[in-house]
C-alpha positions, 0 to 999 in steps of 0.5 A, spaced: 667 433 484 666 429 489 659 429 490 659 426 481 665 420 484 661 418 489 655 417 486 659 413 480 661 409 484 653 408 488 651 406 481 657 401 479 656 398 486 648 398 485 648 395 479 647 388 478 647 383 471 641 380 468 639 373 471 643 370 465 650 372 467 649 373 474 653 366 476 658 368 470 659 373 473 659 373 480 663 366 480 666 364 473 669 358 476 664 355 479 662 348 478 655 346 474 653 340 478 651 334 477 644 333 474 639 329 477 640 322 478 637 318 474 635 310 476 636 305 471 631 299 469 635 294 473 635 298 479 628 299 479 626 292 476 629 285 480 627 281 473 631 286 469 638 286 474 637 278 473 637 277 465 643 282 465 647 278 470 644 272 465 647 276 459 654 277 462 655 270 465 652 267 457 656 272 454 663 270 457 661 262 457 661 263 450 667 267 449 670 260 454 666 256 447 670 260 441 677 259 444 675 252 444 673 252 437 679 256 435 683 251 439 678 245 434 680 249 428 687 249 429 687 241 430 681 240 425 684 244 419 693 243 419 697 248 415 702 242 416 698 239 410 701 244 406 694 244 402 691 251 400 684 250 402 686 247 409 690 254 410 686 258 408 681 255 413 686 254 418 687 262 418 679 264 417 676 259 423 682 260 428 682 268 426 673 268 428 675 264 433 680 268 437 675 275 435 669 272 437 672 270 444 675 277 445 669 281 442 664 277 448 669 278 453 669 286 451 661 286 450 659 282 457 664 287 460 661 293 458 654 291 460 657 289 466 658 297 468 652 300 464 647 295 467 650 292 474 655 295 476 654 301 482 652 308 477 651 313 483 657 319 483 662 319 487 666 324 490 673 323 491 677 330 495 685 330 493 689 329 499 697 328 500 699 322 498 704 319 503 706 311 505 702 311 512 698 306 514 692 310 515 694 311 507 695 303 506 688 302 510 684 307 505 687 304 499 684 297 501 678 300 503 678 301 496 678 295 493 673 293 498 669 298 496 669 297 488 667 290 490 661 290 493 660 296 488 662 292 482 659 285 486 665 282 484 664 278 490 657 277 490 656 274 483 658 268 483 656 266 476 660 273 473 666 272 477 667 264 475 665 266 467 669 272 467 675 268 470 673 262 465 673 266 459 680 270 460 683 264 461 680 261 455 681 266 452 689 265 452 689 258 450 689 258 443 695 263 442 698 259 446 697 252 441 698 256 435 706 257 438 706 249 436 707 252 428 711 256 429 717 250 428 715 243 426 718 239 431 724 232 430 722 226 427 726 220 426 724 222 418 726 229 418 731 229 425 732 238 423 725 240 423 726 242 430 733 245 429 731 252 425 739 253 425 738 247 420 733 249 417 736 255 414 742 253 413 742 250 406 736 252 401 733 247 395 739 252 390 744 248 387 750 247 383 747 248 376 740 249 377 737 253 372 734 260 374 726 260 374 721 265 373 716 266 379 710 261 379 711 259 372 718 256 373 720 258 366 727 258 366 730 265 365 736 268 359 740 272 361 739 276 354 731 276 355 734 281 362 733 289 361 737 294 364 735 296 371 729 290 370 727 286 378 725 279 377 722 274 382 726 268 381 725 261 383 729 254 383 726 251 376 725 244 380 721 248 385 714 249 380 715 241 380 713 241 387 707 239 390 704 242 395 704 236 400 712 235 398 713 242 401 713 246 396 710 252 400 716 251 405 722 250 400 719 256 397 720 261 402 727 259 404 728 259 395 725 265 394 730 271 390 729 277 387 734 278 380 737 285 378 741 286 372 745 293 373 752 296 368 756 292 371 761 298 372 756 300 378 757 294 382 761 294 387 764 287 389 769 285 394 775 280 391 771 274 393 765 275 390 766 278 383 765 272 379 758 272 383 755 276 378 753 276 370 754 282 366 751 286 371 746 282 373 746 280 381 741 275 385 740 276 393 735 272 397 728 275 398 727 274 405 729 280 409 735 279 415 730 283 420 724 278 421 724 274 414 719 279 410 719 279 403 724 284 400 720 285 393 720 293 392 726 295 387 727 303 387 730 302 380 734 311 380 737 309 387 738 301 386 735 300 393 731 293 395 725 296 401 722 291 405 714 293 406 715 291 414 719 295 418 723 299 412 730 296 412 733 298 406 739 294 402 744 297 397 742 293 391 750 295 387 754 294 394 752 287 395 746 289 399 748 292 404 743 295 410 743 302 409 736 303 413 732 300 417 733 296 423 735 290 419 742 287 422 746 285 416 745 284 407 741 280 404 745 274 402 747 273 396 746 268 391 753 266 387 750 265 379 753 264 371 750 262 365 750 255 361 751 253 354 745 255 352 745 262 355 740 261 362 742 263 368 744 257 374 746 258 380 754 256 382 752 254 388 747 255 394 748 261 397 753 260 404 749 262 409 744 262 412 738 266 410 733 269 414 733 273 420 738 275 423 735 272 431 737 265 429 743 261 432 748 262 426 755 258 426 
């Protein structure tokens, strides 16, 4: 028996796997390697190495030049004109402007690692990080290495361009901050004021309800149960675009529902701010001033498409979800002799965003 066991084991120690496992068996944790290192153009031909710097600094000129046609466009194409076909190049060409400037900073980048940069494999071994100076020392030596790798130093045409065209590359968003408020004048002193300009809206006392565009003005027998319907001042379609249609609409801006009255629930000094069941609230969400247009008629709730803020459309428009800070506010309406419905008054706060200055 014993003679048996030890030629058992003389015949597993003898054996010996084919050449196709002998390394996963042997040592299943073992690296493969890098493979051969394979030299690219620009390492072998000085012609190349220079048409590639040449794209590089070429491409991050050019993305200097798109931030300026972006910033040109801006000045060439005012949204302040209010005219449509100045907004709508106003948003194309400072929009190409801006992608055009970031796509080439992105490509000259890319080109820059594949064709110039060092591509020869480095190992780093692992070692205990600790605040000493020889630490600190080796960090700065890593700097200095990735220069001279990148030559970041050395090339002084990439450098400057790269540093240009980041730099470009921020001006436009720092011009388009102008629009976002027009500023004081002595014809219009609370443009620069947006505690002002959202204080009061184009609504007021008698002013008939319209429909949206159309500015037909709106029955209030012509509205169904459980119906949503976009609603503008009926002076409001009159409007031109250079008389600040476009700006006195999106303050104006109303959703009308008409509910059973009975479903309504309204505090004391708001019940005569509602017809028959029918309750008007201001369109422009208290969250970042997206328009609140999505109706769900079974559960009565206004959804702002942004950031989902959800309001109570039966208990004046109360948040109930989302990260809106108060209701919409509401607009006080009743009907004339003739059965449409105006506005008692404007609404009596101010509309939009909650981040504003409010008395």
């Amino acid at each position: 028996m014993a003679h048996e066991e030890d030629a058992l084991v003389h015949e597993r120690d003898s054996w010996k796997p084919s050449s196709g496992l002998a390394v996963a068996v042997s040592d299943p944790l073992r690296a493969p390697g890098l493979p051969p290192h394979r030299e690219r153009m620009t390492d072998k031909d000085p012609a190349a190495m220079k048409r590639a710097v040449r794209t590089v600094y070429t491409l991050f000129y050019l993305s200097v030049a798109a931030s300026i046609w972006a910033i040109a466009a801006y000045v060439l194409f005012p949204i302040e004109s209010g005219l449509i076909v100045d907004i709508r190049a106003n948003n194309l060409f400072i929009g190409l402007g801006i992608g055009l400037a970031l796509l080439a900073i992105g490509i000259a980048a890319i080109h820059w690692t594949k064709a110039i940069m060092s591509d020869k494999e480095h190992i780093e071994p692992r070692h205990a990080t600790r605040g000493r100076d020889a630490t600190r020392a080796a960090a700065v030596q890593a700097f200095a290495d990735a220069n001279e790798e990148s030559g970041f130093g050395r090339r002084a045409m990439i450098r400057n361009s790269l540093i240009a065209a980041v730099v470009a590359s921020v001006a436009p968003g720092i011009v388009l901050f102008r629009g976002l408020a027009p500023h004081s004048s002595a014809a219009n002193p609370i443009a620069g004021d947006p505690v002002a300009l959202l204080e009061h809206t184009m609504w007021e006392e008698g002013m008939r309800l319209a429909h949206d565009p159309t500015g037909k003005p709106i029955r209030a027998a012509d509205l169904t149960l459980g119906s949503a319907v976009h609603v503008i001042p009926e002076p409001l379609a009159e409007l031109s675009h250079e008389d600040g249609y476009l700006e006195e609409k999106a303050k104006a801006l109303v959703l009308l529902v008409r509910l059973l009255p009975e479903q309504l629930i309204e505090s004391e000094e708001r019940r005569d701010w509602s017809y028959n069941g029918i309750v008007a609230y201001s369109k422009v969400c208290t969250h970042v001033g997206c328009p609140v247009a999505l109706y769900e008629q079974q559960t009565h709730h206004l959804l702002c498409p942004c950031h989902q803020s959800q309001f109570d459309v039966t208990d004046e428009a109360k948040v109930i979800f989302g990260p809106a800070a108060r209701p919409l506010p509401q607009l006080p309406i009743t009907v004339d002799d003739e059965g449409y419905l105006i506005a008692r008054s404007d609404f009596t706060e101010p509309v939009g965003p909650s981040f504003w200055e409010r008395h």
